[in-house]
ZARO-569122 format. One line per 8 residues: number of its first residue (from 1); their letters; for each residue y, x, z of C-alpha. Coordinates in Angstrom, 3 decimals, always signed. Each point is the difference from the previous one (the first is absolute). Example, Ala and Ser with C-alpha at 12.3 -4.5 7.8 and 13.67 -1.06 7.14 Angstrom:
// residues 2
1 = AS = -4.500/+12.300/+7.800; +3.440/+1.370/-0.660
// end
This chain:
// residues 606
1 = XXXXXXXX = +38.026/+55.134/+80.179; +3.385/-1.261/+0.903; -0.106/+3.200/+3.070; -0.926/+2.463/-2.035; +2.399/-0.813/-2.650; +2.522/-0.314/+2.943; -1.280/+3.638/+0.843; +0.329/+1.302/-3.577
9 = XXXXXXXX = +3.344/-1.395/-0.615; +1.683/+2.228/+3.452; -2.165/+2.849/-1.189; +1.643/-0.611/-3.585; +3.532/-0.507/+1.288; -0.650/+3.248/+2.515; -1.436/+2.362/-2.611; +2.741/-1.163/-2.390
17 = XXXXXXXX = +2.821/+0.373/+2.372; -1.290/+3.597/+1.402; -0.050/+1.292/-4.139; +3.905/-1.333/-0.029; +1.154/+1.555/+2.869; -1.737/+3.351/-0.810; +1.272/+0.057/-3.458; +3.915/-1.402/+1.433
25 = XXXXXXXX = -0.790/+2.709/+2.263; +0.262/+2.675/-2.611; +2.687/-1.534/-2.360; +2.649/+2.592/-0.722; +3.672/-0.387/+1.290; +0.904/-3.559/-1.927; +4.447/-0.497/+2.292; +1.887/+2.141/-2.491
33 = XXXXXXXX = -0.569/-2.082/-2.789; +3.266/-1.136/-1.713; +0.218/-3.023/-2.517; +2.460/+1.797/-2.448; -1.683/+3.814/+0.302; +1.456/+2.057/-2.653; -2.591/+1.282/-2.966; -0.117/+3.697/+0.224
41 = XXXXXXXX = +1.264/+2.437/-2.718; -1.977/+2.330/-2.052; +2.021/+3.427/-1.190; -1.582/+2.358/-2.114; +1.238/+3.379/+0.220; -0.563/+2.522/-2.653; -0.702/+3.729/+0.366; +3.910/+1.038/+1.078
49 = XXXXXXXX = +0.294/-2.836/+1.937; +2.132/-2.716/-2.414; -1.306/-3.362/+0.153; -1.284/-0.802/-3.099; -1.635/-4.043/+1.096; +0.570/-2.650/+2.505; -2.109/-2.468/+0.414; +0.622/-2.834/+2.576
57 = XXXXXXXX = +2.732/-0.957/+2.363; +2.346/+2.090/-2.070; -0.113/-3.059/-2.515; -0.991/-2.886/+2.108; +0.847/-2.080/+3.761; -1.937/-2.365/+1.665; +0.477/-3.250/-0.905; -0.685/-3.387/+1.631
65 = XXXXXXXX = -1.761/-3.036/-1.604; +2.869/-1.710/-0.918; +1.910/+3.123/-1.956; -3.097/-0.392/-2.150; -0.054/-1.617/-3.125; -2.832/-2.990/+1.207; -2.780/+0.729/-2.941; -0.081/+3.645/+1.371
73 = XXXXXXXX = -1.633/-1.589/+3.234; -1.776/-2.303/-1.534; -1.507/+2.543/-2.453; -1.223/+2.064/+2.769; -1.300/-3.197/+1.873; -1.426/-1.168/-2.986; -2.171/+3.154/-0.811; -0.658/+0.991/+3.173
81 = XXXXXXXX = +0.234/-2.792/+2.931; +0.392/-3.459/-1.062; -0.631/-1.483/+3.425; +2.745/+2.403/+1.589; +1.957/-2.686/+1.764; -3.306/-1.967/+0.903; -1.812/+2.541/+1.830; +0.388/+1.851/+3.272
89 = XXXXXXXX = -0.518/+3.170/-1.208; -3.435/-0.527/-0.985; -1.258/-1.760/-2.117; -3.858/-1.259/+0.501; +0.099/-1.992/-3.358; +1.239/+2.847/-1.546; -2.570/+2.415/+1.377; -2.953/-2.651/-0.994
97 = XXXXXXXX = +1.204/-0.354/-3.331; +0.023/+3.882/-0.556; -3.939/+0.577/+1.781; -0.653/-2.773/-2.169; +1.299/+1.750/-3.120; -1.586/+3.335/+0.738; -2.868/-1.285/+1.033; -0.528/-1.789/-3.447
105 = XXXXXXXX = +1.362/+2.864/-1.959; -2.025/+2.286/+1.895; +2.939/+2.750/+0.071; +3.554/-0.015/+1.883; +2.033/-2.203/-2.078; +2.132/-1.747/+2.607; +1.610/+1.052/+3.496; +0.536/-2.788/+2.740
113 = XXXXXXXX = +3.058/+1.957/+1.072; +3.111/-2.371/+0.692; +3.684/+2.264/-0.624; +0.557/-0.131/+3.445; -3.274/+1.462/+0.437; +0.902/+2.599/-2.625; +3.413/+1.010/+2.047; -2.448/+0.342/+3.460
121 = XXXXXXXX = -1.869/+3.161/-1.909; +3.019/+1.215/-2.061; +2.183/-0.021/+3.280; -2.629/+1.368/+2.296; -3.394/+0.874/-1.102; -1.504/+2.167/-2.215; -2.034/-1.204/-3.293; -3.075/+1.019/+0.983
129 = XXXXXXXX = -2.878/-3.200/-0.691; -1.202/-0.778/+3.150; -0.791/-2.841/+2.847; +1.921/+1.867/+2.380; +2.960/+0.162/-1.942; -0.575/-3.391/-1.763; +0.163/-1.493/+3.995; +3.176/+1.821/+0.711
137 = XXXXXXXX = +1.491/-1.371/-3.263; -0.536/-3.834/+1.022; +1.490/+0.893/+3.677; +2.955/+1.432/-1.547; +0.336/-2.856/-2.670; +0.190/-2.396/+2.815; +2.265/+1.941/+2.211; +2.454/+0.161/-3.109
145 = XXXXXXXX = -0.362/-3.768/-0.855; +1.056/-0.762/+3.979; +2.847/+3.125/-0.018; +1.194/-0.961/-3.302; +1.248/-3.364/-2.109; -2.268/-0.286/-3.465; +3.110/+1.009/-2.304; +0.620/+3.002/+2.254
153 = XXXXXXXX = -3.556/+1.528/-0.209; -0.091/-0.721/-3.906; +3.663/+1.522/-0.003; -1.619/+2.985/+1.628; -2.857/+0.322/-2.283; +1.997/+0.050/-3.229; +2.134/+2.656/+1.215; -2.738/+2.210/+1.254
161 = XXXXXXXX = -2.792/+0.024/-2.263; -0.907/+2.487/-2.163; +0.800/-0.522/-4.124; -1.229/+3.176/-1.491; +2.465/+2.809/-1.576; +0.540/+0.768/+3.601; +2.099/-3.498/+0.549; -0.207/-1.501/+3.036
169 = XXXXXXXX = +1.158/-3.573/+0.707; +1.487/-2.351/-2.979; +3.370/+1.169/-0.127; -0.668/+3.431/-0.835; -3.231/-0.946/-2.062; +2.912/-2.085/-1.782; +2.241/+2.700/-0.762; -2.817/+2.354/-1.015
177 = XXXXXXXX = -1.638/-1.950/-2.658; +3.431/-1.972/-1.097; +2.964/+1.255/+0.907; +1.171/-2.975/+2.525; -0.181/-1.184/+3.296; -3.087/-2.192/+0.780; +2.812/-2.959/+0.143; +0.558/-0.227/-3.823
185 = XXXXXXXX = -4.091/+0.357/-0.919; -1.002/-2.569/-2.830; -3.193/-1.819/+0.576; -2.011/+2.356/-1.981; +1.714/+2.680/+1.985; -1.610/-1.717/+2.760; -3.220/-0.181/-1.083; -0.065/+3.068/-0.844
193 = XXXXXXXX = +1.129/+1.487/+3.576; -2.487/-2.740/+1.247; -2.723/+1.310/-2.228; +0.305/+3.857/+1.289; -1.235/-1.095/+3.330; -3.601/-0.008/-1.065; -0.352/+3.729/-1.140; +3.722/+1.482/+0.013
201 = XXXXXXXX = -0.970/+3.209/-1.448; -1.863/-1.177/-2.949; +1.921/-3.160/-1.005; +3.551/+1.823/-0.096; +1.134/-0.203/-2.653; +1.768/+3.262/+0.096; -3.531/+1.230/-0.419; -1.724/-2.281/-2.967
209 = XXXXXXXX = +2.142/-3.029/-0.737; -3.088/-2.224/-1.530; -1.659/-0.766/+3.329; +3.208/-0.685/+1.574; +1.135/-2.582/-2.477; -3.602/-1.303/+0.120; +0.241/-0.205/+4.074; +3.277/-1.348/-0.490
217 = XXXXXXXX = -1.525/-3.499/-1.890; -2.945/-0.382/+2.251; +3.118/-0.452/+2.437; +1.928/-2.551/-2.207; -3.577/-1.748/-0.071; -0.558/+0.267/+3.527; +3.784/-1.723/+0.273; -0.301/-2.491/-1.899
225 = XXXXXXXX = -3.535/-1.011/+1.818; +1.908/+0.133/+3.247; +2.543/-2.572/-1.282; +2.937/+2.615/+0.425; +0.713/-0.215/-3.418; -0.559/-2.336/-3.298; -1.972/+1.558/-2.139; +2.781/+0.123/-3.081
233 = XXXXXXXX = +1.881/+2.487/+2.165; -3.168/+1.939/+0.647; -0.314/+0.039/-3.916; +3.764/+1.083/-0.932; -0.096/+2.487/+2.941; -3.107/+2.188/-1.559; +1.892/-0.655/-3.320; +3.487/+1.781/+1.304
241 = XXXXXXXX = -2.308/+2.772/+1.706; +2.397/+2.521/+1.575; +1.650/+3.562/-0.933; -0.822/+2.858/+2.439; +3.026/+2.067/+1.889; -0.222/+3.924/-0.926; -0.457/+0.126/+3.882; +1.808/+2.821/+2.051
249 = XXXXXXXX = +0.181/+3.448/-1.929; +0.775/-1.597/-3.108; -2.099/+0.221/-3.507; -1.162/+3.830/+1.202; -3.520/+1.210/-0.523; +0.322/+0.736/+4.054; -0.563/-4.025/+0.306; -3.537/+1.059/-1.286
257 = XXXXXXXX = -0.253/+2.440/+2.544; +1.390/-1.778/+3.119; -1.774/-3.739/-0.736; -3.563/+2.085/+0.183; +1.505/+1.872/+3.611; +1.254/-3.248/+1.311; -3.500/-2.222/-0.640; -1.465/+3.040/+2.271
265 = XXXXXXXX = +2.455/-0.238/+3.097; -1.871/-2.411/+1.930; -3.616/+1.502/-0.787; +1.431/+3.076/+2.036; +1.636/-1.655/+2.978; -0.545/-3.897/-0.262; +2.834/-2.459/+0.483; +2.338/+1.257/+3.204
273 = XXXXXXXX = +3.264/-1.950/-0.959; +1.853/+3.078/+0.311; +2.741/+2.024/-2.554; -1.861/+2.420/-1.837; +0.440/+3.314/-1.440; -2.079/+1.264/-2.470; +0.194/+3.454/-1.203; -1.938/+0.707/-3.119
281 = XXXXXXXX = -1.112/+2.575/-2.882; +2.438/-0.769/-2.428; +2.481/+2.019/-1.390; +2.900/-0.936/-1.640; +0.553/+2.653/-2.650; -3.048/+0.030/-1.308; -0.526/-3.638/+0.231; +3.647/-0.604/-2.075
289 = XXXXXXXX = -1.848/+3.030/-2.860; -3.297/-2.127/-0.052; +1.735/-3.148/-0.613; +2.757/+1.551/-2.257; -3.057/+1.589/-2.517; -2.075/-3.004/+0.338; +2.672/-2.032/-1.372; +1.341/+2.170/-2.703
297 = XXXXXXXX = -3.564/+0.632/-1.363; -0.743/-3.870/-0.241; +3.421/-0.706/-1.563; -0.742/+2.813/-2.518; -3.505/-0.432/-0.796; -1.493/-3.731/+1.350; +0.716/-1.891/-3.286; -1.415/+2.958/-2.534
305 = XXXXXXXX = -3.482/+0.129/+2.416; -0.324/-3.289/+0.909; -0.112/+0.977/+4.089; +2.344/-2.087/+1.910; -0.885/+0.974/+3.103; -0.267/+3.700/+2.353; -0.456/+0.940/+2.947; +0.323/+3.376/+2.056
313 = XXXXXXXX = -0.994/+1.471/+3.519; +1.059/+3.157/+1.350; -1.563/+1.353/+3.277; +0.280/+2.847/+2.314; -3.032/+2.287/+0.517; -0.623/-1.426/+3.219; -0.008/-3.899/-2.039; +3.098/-1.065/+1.059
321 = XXXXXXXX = +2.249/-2.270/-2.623; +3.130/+1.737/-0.946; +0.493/-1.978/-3.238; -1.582/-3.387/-1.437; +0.832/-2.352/-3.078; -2.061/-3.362/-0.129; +1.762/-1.092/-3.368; +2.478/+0.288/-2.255
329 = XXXXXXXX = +1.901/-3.160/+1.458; +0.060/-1.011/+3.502; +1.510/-3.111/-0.478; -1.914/-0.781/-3.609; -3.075/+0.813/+2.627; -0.701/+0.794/+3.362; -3.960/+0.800/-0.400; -0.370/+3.555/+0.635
337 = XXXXXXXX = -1.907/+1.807/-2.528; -0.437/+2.995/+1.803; -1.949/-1.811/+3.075; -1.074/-2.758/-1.204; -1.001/+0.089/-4.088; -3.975/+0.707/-0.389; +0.129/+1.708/-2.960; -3.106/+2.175/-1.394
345 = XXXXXXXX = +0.699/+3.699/+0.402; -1.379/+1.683/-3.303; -0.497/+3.487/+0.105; +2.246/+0.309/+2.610; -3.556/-0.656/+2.373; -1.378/+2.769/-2.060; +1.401/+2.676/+2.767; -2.655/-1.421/+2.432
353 = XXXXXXXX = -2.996/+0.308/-2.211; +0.884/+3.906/-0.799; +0.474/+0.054/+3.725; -3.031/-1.230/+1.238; -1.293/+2.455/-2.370; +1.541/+3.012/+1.703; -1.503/-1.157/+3.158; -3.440/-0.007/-1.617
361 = XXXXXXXX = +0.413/+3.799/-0.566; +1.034/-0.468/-3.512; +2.700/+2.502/-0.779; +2.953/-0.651/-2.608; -1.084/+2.639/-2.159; -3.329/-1.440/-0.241; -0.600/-1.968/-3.882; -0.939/-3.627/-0.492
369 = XXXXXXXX = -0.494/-1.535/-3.198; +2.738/-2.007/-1.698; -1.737/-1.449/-2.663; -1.641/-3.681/-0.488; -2.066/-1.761/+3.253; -1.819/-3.565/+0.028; -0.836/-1.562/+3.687; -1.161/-2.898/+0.276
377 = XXXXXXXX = +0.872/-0.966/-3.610; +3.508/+1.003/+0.658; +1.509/+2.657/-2.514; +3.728/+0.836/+1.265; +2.126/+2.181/-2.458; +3.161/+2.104/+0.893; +3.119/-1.520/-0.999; +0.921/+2.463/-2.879
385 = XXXXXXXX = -3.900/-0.429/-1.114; +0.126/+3.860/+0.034; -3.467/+1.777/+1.378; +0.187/+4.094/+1.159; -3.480/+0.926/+0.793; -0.546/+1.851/+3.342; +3.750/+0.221/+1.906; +0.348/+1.191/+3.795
393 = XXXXXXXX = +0.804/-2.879/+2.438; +3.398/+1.069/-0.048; +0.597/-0.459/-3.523; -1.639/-3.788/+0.178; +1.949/-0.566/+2.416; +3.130/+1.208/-1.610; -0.972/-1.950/-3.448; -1.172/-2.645/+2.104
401 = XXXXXXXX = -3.314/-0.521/-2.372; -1.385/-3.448/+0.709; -3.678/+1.031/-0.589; +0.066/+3.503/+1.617; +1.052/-1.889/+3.234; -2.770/-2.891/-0.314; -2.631/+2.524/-0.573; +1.479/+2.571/+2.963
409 = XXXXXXXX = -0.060/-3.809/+2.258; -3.613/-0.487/-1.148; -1.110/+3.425/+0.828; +1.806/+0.216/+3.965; -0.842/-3.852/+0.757; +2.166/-2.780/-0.356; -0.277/-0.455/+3.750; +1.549/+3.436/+0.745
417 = XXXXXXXX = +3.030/-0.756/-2.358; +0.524/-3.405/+2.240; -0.357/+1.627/+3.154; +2.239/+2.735/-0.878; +2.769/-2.514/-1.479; -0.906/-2.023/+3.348; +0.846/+3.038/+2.599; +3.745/+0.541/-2.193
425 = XXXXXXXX = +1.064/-3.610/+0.871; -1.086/-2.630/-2.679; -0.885/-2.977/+1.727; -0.728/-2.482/-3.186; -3.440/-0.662/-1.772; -1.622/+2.659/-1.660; -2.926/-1.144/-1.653; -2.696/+2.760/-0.269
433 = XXXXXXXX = -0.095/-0.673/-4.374; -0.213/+2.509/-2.406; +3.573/-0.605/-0.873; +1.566/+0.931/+3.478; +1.021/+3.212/-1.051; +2.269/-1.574/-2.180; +2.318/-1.792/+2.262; -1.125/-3.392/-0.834
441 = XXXXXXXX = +0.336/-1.055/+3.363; +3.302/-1.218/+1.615; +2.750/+1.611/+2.903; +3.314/-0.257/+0.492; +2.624/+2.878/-0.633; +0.689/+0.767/+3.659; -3.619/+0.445/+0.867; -0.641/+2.219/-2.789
449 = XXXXXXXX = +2.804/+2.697/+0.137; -1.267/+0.199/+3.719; -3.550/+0.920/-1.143; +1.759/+2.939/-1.907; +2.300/+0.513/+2.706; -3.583/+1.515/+1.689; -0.248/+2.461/-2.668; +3.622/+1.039/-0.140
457 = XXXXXXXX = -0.119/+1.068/+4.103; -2.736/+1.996/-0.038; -2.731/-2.104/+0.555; +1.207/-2.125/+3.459; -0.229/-4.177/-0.914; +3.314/-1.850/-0.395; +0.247/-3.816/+0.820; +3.949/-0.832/-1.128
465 = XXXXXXXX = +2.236/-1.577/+2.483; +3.564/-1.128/-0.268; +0.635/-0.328/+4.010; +0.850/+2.981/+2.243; +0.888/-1.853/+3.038; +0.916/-3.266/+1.369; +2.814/-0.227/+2.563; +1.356/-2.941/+2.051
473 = XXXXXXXX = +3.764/-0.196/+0.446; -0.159/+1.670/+3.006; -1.552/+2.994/-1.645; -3.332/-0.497/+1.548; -2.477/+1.443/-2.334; -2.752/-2.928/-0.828; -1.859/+1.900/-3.143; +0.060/+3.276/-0.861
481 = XXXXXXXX = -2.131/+1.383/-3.276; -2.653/+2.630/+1.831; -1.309/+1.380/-3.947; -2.670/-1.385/-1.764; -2.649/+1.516/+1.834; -2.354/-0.306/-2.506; -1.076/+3.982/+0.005; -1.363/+2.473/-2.987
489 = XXXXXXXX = -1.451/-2.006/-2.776; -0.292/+3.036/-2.389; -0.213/+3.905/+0.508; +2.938/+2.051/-0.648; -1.943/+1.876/-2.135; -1.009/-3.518/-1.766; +3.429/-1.124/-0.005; +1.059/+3.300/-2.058
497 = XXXXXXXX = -2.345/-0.828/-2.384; +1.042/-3.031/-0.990; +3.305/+0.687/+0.679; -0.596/+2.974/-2.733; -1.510/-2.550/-2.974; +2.790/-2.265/+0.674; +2.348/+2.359/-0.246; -2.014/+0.244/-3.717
505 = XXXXXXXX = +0.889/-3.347/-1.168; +4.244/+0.539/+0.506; -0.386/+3.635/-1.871; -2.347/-0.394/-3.002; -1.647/-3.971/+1.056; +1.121/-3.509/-0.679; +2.944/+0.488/+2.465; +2.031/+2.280/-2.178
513 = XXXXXXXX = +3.310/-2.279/+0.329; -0.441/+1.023/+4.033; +0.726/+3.085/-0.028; +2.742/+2.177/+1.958; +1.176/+2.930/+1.031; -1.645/+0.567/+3.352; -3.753/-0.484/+0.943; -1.396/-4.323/-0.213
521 = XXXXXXXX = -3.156/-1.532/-1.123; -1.124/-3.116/-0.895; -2.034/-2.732/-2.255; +0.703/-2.513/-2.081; -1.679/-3.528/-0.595; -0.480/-2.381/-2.228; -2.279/-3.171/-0.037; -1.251/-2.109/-2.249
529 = XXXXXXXX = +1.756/-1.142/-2.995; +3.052/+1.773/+1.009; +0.547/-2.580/+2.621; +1.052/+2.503/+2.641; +1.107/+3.648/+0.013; +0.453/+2.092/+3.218; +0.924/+3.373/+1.246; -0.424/+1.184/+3.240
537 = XXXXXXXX = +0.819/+3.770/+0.574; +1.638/+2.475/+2.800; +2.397/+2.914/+1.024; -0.465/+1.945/+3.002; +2.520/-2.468/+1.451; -0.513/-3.647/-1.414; -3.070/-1.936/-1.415; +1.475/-2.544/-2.607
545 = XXXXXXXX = -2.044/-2.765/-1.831; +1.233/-1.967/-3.056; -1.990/-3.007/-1.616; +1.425/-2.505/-3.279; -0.952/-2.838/-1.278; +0.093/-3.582/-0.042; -0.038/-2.722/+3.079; -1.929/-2.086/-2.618
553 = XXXXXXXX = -2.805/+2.582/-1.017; +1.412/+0.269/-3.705; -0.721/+3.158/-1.737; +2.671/+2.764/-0.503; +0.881/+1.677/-3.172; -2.448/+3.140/+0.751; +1.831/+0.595/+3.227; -2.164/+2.866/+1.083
561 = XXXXXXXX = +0.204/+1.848/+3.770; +1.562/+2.556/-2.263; +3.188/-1.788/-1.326; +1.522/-2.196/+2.025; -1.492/+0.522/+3.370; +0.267/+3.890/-0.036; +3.883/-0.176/-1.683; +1.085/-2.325/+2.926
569 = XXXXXXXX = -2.508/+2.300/+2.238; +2.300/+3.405/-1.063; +3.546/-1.546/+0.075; -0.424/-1.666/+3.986; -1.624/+3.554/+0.650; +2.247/+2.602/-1.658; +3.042/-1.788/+1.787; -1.883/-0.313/+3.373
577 = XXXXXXXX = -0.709/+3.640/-0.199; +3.737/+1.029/-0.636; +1.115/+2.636/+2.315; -3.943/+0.624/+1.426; -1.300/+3.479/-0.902; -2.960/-0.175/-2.155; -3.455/+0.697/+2.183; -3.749/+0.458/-0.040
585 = XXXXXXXX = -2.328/-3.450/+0.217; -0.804/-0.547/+3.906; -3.960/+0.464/-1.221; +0.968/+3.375/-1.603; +2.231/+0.943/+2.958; -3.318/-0.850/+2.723; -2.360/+1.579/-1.903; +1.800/+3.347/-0.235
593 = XXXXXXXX = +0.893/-0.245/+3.331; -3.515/-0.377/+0.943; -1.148/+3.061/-2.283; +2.889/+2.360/+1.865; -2.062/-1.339/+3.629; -2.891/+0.925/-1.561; +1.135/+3.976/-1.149; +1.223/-0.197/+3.363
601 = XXXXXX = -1.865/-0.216/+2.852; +3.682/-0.284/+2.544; +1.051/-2.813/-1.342; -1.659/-3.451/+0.066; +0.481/-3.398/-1.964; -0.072/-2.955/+2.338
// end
């Protein structure tokens, strides 16, 4: 016994050394590494080039240990590696205790990784799960524990990590969310930072400030378990809370904009540690009009209607951004309500029943009854409690009748409605119910006006995007948008159609307060209650949605789609359009087109 154990322990100690020299073998290049490496910057560059958002280095510098204040440390070691000085790199207790956990909890809900573990893969490795890279990850955690003293390698960490809003390392995380260099952070300031580590996108609080502040006193807790601080100071630190900085650009509806570019830098590219450039959709005129009508409309009207918030996105054909307002305050609020508010869409969804029912072969001409309908013991009514009898599609559509639209659902197939809505771009739930056709089911502004955005070029999908291209400092080009690629999701022919009995609802529909003097379309929405109201509508030039309400879910005072929504809709578009010759709907423009190729056998549509 005592041999073969012999035996098994040099086959153990040969296998085991072989693995660490295969996987040293293929570490990446580990000399250049410098203890005080700068955080990179983040510009944002609008569409004429200014630089309308920095994000990183701009505001911050690498700091050492002892420029910190001491509970900023100690937060992050509290939350995230209490054993930091007692390890070497790894940490097996820590690693037990977290199989342990998951293994009893039968999901994820702890990771053995030490911080200097966590600087190996942000440093060098991707963040792909697997042994191979988990192996390289403990190498390089012990080659930084021997190359580096403990303060330097948690000095290192804290000004390279990533802390959402496009802030990486503490300093410029620091300036970002409030206004000062990580040096002068309070301790809930510092458990706050601390607390972004976890999930940096979803816990800023430039995003939703709720599970921040809740992150935030799981920190203080963590703290005061750790001994770093009594627990009265943990209690009058949650107490004092902390104000949020405006961040760079100022209280502009463009903060909206370039927060939701900046959480998607590193899902193109990944963390290089380089200056970057980032050219992107917006445009500064029109974002300054969308901002300047948002605000006047809100001052004007808010208190009479009871809607204290809006929200507007305005896209090119081919989905790009040129315009976005998240809120009526940036600094009240950072949540973006055009990306991130689930809000049900009304009869704004409406436009995807009628045009699943064009690609059924119905035509708009063809008559559906708008009078009363029971499924399922459900009896909806139109909002005006009016009935017409037998009305062409177009003319439902244009009244937007409630019951004319659950009966034309019921007669096509729920399912066809959902896949049609599906191929456009929305992405949520959409529970096959009698009352889908109603827009009781939930999507965000951005992902909506890019379903119509479809419609408004002729039929080709549209996924919006913000980025055009990443550059390093150098100039090297690191991302570059390609288009969508999505393809046809409609016939021209289709997309004239609907294009046509939208076009309904701004002359002689619910949209009335839309109209202008060159060719648009659009729909309005409004959900239950009054509890949201939308427009969403286009040019030959812009598509342009427009949603109020409240970040609470209280009702409105009968804020239709055709009030408020379509009077903000008309002012950011009649000033947009200023200077631009009126011209034909893209649909209208293809489909005649395609009618000339036909008459004419020398010339051909591709």
């Amino acid at each position: 016994m005592f041999k073969w154990a012999a035996v098994a322990a040099i086959w153990g100690v040969v296998i085991v050394g072989g693995a660490i020299a295969y996987f040293a073998y293929q570490l990446p290049d580990i000399d250049n590494l410098s203890a005080q490496s700068r955080t990179p910057s983040v510009r944002l560059l609008s569409t004429d080039g200014s630089i309308f958002s920095t994000s990183g280095q701009v505001h911050g510098e690498s700091l050492s240990i002892r420029e910190m204040p001491a509970h900023l440390p100690r937060a992050v070691l509290a939350i995230e590696d209490r054993r930091f000085y007692q390890h070497f790199g790894v940490d097996p207790w820590g690693v037990i205790r977290a199989a342990v956990t998951n293994l009893t909890s039968g999901r994820v809900a702890q990771g053995g990784s030490t911080i200097t573990q966590q600087l190996a893969k942000n440093l060098f490795l991707t963040p792909e799960r697997s042994f191979d890279r988990k192996a390289k990850e403990m190498l390089l955690a012990l080659w930084l524990e021997h190359k580096f003293t403990k303060d330097e390698i948690l000095a290192i960490y804290l000004n390279r990590v990533y802390f959402g809003a496009g802030t990486y390392g503490v300093d410029a995380a620091a300036w970002r969310y409030f206004g000062h260099s990580a040096r002068e952070v309070t301790v809930y300031q510092a458990a706050m930072l601390a607390g972004l580590l976890k999930a940096p996108s979803r816990l800023s609080p430039s995003r939703d400030r709720k599970p921040a502040d809740d992150r935030a006193r799981q920190v203080l807790a963590s703290m005061v378990e750790a001994g770093f601080i009594e627990s009265t100071a943990a209690a009058r630190a949650a107490q004092q809370s902390t104000m949020l900085a405006m961040g760079p650009g100022g209280n502009t509806g463009s903060r909206y904009f370039a927060d939701w570019v900046l959480d998607q830098v590193a899902g193109y590219i990944g963390y290089l540690g380089k200056d970057l450039i980032v050219t992107t959709t917006l445009e500064p005129g029109l974002q300054r009009v969308a901002e300047e009508e948002t605000r006047a409309i809100l001052a004007r009207e808010s208190g009479a209607r009871n809607a204290s918030q809006a929200s507007l996105v305005a896209l090119d054909l081919d989905g790009g951004v040129r315009a976005m307002v998240g809120g009526r305050d940036y600094l009240e609020s950072q949540f973006n309500r055009a990306t991130q508010a689930q809000r049900q869409s009304g009869s704004a969804f409406k436009t995807f029943v009628y045009l699943a029912a064009l690609q059924a072969g119905w035509k708009a001409t063809d008559l559906i009854e708008d009078t009363p309908i029971t499924v399922r013991n459900w009896s909806p009514v139109n909002i005006d409690g009016r009935y017409r009898g037998p009305v062409t599609l177009t003319q439902a559509l244009a009244q937007s009748s409630n019951v004319a639209t659950v009966r034309l659902s019921e007669r096509i197939g729920r399912g066809r409605v959902i896949e049609t809505a599906r191929r456009l771009g929305l992405s949520g739930t959409l529970d096959n119910h009698p009352s889908l056709p109603l827009g009781v089911d939930e999507v965000n502004l951005l992902e909506l006006t890019g379903a119509y955005g479809a419609i408004a070029n002729g039929g080709q999908g549209v996924q919006p995007y913000g980025i055009r291209e990443i550059r390093d400092a150098s100039g090297a080009v690191l991302f570059r948008h390609g288009g969508s690629g999505i393809g046809p999701v409609m016939s021209p022919q289709e997309a004239a159609s609907i294009t046509d009995m939208l076009t309904r609802v701004i002359e002689d529909g619910t949209g009335r307060a839309a109209r202008l003097p060159r060719p648009v379309a659009g729909k309005t929405g409004t959900s239950q209650d009054f509890r949201d109201a939308w427009f969403i509508g286009f040019s030959s030039d812009l598509v342009t949605g427009v949603w109020f309400g409240n970040d609470d879910g209280r009702p409105m005072a009968k804020v239709t789609g055709g009030t408020l929504p379509a009077m903000l809709w008309r002012g950011f578009m009649e000033r947009s359009h200023q200077g631009l010759p009126p011209r034909p709907l893209v649909a209208h423009s293809l489909v005649r087109i395609q009618q000339a190729a036909n008459t004419n056998p020398l010339m051909r549509l591709d």
